[in-house]
MARBA-774259 format. One record per atom (N, C-alpha, C): residue in one letter; x, y, z. Coordinates in steps of 0.2 Angstrom, whole numbers, padded with zeros to 4 digits, always signed. Last residue first. Layout:
BEGIN
aXYZ/...
***
This chain:
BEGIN
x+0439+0688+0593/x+0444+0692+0600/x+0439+0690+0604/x+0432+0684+0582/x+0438+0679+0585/x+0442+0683+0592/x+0428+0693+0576/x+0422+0691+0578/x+0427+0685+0583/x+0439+0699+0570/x+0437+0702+0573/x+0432+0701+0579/x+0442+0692+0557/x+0447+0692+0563/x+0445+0694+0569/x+0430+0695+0552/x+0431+0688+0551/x+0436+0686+0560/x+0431+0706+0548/x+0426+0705+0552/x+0427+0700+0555/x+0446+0715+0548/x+0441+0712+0545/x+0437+0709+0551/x+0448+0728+0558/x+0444+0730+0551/x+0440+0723+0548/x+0454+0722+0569/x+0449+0725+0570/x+0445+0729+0564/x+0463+0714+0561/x+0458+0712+0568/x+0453+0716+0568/x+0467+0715+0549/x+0468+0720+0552/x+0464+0716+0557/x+0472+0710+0534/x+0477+0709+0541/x+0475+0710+0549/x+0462+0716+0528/x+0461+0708+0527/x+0466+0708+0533/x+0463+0729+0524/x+0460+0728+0529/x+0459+0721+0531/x+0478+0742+0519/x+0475+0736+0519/x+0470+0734+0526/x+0478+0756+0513/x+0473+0754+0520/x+0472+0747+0520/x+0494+0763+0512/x+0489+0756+0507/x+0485+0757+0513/x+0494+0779+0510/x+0497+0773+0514/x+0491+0770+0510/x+0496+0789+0497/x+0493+0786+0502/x+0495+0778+0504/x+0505+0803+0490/x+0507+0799+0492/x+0503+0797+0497/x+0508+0815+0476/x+0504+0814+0484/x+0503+0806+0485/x+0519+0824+0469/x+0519+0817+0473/x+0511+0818+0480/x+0517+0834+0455/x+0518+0834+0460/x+0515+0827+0463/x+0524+0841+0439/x+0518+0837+0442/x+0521+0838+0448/x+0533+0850+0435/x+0525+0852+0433/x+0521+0845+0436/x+0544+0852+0443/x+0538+0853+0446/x+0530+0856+0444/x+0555+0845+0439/x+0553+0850+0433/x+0546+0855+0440/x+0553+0833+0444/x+0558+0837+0447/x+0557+0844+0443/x+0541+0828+0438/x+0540+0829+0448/x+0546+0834+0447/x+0546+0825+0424/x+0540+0831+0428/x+0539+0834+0436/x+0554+0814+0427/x+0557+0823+0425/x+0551+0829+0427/x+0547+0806+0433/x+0550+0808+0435/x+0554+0815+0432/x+0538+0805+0420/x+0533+0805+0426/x+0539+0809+0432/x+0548+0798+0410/x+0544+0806+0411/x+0541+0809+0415/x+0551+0789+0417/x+0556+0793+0416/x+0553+0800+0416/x+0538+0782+0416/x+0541+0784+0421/x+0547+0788+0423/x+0536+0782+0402/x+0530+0784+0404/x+0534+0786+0412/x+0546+0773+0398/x+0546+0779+0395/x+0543+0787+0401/x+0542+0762+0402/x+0550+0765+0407/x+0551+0773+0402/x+0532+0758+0396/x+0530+0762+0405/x+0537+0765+0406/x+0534+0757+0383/x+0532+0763+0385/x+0531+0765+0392/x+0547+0745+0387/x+0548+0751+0384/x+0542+0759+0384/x+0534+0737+0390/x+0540+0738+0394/x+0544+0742+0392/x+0527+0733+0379/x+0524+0737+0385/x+0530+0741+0389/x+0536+0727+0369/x+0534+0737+0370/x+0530+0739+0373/x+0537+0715+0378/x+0544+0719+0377/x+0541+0729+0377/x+0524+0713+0378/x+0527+0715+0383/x+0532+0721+0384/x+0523+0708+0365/x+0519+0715+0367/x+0520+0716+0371/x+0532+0700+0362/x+0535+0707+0357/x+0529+0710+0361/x+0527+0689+0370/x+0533+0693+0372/x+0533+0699+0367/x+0517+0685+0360/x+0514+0690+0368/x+0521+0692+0370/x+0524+0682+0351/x+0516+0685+0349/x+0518+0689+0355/x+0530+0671+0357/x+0535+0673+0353/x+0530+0680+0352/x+0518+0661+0360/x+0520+0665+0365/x+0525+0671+0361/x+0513+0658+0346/x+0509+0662+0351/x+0514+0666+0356/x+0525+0649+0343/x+0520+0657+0337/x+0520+0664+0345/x+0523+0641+0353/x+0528+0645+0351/x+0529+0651+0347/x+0513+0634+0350/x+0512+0638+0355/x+0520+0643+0355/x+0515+0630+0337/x+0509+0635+0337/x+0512+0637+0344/x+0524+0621+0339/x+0526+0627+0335/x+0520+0634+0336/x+0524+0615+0354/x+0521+0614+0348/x+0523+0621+0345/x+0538+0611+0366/x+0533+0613+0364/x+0530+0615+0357/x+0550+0605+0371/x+0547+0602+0371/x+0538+0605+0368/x+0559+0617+0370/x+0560+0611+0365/x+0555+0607+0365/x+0555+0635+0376/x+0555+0629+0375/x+0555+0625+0369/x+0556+0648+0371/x+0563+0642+0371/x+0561+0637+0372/x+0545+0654+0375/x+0548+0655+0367/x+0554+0649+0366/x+0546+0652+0388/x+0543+0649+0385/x+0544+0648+0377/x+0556+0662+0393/x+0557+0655+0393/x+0550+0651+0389/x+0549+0672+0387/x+0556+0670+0385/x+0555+0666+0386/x+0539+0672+0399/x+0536+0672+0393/x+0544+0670+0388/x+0547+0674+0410/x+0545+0668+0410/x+0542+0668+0402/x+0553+0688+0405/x+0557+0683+0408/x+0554+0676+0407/x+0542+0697+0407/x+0546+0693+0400/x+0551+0691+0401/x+0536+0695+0419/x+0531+0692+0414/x+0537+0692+0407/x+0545+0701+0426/x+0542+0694+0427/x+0538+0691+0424/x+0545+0714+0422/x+0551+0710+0419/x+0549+0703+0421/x+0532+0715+0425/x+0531+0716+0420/x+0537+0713+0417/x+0533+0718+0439/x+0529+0713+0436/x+0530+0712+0428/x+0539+0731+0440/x+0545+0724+0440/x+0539+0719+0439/x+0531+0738+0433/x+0537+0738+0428/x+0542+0730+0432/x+0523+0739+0445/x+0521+0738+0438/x+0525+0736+0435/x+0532+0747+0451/x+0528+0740+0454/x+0525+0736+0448/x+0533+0758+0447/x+0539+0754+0448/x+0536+0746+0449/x+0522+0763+0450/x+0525+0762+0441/x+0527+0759+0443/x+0523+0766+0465/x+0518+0760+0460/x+0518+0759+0454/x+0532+0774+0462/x+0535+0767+0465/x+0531+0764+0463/x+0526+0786+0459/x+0531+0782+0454/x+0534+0777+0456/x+0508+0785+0459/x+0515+0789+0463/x+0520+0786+0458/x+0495+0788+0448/x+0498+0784+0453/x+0506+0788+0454/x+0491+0798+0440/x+0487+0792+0444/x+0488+0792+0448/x+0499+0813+0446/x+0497+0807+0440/x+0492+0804+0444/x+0493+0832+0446/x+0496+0825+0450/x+0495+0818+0444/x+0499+0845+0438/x+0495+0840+0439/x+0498+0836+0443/x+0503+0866+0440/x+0506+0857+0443/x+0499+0850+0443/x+0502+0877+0440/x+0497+0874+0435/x+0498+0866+0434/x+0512+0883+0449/x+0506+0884+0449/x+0500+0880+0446/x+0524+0870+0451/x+0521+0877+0449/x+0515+0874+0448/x+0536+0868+0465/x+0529+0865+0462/x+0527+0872+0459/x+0552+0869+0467/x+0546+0872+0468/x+0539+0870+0462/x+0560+0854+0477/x+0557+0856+0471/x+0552+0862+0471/x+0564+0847+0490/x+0562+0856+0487/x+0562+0858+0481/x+0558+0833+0488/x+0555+0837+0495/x+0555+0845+0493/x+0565+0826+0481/x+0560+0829+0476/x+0557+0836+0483/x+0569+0817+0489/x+0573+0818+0484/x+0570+0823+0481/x+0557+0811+0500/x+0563+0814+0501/x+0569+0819+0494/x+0550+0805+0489/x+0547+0810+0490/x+0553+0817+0495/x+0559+0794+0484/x+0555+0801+0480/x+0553+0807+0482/x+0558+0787+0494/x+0564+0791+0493/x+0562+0797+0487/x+0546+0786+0497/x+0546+0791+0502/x+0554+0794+0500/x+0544+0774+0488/x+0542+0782+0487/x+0543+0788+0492/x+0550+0767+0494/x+0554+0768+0486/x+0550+0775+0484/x+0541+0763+0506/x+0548+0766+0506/x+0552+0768+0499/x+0530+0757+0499/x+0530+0764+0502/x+0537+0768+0505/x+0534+0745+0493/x+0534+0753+0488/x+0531+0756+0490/x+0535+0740+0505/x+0542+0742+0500/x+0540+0748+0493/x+0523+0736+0509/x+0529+0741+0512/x+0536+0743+0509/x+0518+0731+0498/x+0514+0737+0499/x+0522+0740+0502/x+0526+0717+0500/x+0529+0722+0494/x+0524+0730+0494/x+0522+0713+0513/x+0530+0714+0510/x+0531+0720+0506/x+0509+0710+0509/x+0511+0716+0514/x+0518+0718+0512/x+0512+0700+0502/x+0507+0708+0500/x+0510+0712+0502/x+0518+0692+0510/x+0523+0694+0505/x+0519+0700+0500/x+0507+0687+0518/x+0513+0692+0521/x+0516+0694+0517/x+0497+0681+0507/x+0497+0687+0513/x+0504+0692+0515/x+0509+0671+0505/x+0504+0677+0500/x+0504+0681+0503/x+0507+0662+0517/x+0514+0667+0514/x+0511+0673+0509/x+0493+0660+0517/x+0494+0666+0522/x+0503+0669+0521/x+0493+0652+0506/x+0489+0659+0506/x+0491+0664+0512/x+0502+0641+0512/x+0506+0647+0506/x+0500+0651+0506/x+0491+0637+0522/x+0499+0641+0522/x+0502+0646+0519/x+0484+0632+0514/x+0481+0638+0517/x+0488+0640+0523/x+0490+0622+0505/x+0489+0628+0503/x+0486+0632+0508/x+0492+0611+0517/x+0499+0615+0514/x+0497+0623+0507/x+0479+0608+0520/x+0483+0611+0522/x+0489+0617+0523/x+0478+0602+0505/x+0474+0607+0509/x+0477+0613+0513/x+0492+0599+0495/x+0489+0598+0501/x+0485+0602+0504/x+0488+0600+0476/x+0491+0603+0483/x+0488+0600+0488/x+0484+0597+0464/x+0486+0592+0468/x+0489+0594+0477/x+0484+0607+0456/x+0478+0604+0459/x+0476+0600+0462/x+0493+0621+0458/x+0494+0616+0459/x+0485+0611+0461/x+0492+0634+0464/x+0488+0631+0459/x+0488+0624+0455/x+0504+0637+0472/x+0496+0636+0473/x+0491+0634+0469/x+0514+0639+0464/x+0512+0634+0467/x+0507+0629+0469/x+0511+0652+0457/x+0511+0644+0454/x+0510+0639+0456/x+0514+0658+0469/x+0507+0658+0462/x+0507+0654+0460/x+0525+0656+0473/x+0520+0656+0476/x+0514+0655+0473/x+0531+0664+0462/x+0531+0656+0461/x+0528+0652+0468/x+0528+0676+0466/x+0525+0673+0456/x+0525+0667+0457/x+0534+0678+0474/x+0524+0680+0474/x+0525+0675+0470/x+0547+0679+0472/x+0543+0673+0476/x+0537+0672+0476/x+0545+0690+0464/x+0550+0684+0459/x+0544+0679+0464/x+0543+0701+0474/x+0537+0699+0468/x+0540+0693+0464/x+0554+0701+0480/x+0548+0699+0486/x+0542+0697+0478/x+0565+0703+0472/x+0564+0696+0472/x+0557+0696+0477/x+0560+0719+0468/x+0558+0712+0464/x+0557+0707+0466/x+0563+0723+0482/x+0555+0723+0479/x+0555+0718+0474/x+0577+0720+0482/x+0572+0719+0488/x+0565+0719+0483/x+0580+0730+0471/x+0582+0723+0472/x+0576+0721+0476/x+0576+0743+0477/x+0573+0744+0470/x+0575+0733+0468/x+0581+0745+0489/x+0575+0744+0489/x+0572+0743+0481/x+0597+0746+0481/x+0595+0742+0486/x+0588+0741+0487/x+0594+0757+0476/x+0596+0749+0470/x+0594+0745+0477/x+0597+0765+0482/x+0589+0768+0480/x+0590+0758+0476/x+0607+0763+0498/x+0607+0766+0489/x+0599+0762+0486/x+0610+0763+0509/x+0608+0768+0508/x+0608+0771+0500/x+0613+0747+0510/x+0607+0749+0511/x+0602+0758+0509/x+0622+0740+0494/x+0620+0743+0503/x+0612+0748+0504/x+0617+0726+0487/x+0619+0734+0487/x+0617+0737+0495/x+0613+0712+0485/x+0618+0715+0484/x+0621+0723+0483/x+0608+0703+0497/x+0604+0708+0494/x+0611+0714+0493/x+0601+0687+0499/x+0605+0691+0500/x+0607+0699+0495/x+0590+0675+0505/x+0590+0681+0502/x+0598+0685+0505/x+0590+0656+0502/x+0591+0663+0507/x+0590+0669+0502/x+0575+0647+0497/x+0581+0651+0500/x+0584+0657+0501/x+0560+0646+0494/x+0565+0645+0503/x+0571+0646+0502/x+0557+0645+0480/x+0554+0650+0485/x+0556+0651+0494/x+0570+0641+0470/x+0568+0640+0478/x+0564+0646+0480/x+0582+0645+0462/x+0572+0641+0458/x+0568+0639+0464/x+0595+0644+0459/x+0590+0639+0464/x+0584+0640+0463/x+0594+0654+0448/x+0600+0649+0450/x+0597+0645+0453/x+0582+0665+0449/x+0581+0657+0446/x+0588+0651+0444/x+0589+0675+0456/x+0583+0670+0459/x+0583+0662+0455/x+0595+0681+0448/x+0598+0678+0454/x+0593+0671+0457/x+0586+0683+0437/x+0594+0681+0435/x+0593+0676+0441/x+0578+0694+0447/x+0576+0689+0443/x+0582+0682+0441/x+0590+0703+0448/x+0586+0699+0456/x+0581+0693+0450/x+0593+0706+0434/x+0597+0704+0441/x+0594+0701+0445/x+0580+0713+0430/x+0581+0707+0431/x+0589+0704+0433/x+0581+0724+0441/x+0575+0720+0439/x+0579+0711+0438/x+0592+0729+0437/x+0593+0730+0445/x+0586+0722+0445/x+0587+0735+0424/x+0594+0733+0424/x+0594+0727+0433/x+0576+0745+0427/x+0575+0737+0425/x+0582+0732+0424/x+0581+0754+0435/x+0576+0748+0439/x+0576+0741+0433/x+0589+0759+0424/x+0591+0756+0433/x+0588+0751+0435/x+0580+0764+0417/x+0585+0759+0413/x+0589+0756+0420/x+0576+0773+0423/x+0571+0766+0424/x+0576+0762+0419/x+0580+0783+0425/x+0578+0780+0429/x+0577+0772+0428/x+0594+0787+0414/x+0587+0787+0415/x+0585+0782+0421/
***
């Protein structure tokens, strides 16, 4: 199944990441280029750095400055991970291109990359929720508690990889069907945001 890949491939790059715990170190990206593992890697650690971007920033002690930096890494690491789950979809759509679609073919919500996108958030939230369940230095209650939120992850994360297994037997089955839209982001755009635009 699919998504025993993705989540296998998931936390791998999660694993990788937290050897150095550095939002600045290097990236090296263990599968070639022409294998679907490769763009399925790449995507998590661009979401691993998000998260600890995110944390960073919320620091209440941050240097002004130095937060309107890491807002603009934010920004570009958006953009990163939009354009990654547009190429993880164009492999679907490449992969699926002659399937015959039947007649009474629904569309999903969303495409299967944005699952995808979902599902590696999702190993980033039970990975750090784990770490929390282990914590030494913390009260039994919040230990209840986190130990509480990991079991509803874990069967979140079981029914999405169910939910996108299916998702994908039905595109190839050709009872559903891929329609696929570029993100319109407008915040980057000069001539969309106002802000950028009142500055030329």
């Amino acid at each position: 199944m699919f998504s025993s890949l993705a989540n296998r491939i998931f936390q791998e790059s999660i694993i990788k990441y937290h050897l150095i715990d550095k939002v600045d170190q290097p990236f090296e990206n263990p599968y070639p280029k022409d294998d679907i593992a490769h763009l399925l890697y790449r995507k998590n650690w661009i979401d691993t750095i998000q998260w600890h971007y995110e944390d960073i920033i919320r620091d209440p002690d941050i240097d002004p400055v130095a937060a309107l930096e890491l807002k603009r890494q934010i920004d570009s690491s958006n953009q990163d991970r939009t354009d990654l789950v547009e190429f993880i979809d164009s492999y679907f759509l490449n992969k699926y291109q002659s399937v015959e679609i039947m007649d009474n073919a629904t569309i999903g919500t969303e495409s299967p990359a944005w699952a995808l996108d979902r599902l590696s958030i999702l190993a980033l939230k039970i990975y750090h929720m784990q770490e929390e369940t282990d914590r030494r230095d913390a009260s039994q209650e919040h230990l209840r508690k986190c130990q509480q939120k990991l079991n509803v992850l874990l069967e979140q994360r079981e029914d999405l990889s169910t939910a996108i297994d299916q998702l994908l037997d039905d595109i190839e089955a050709g009872n559903k069907y891929m329609k696929v839209y570029k993100q319109m982001k407008m915040y980057n755009d000069d001539e969309l945001n106002p802000v950028l635009r009142s500055q030329k």
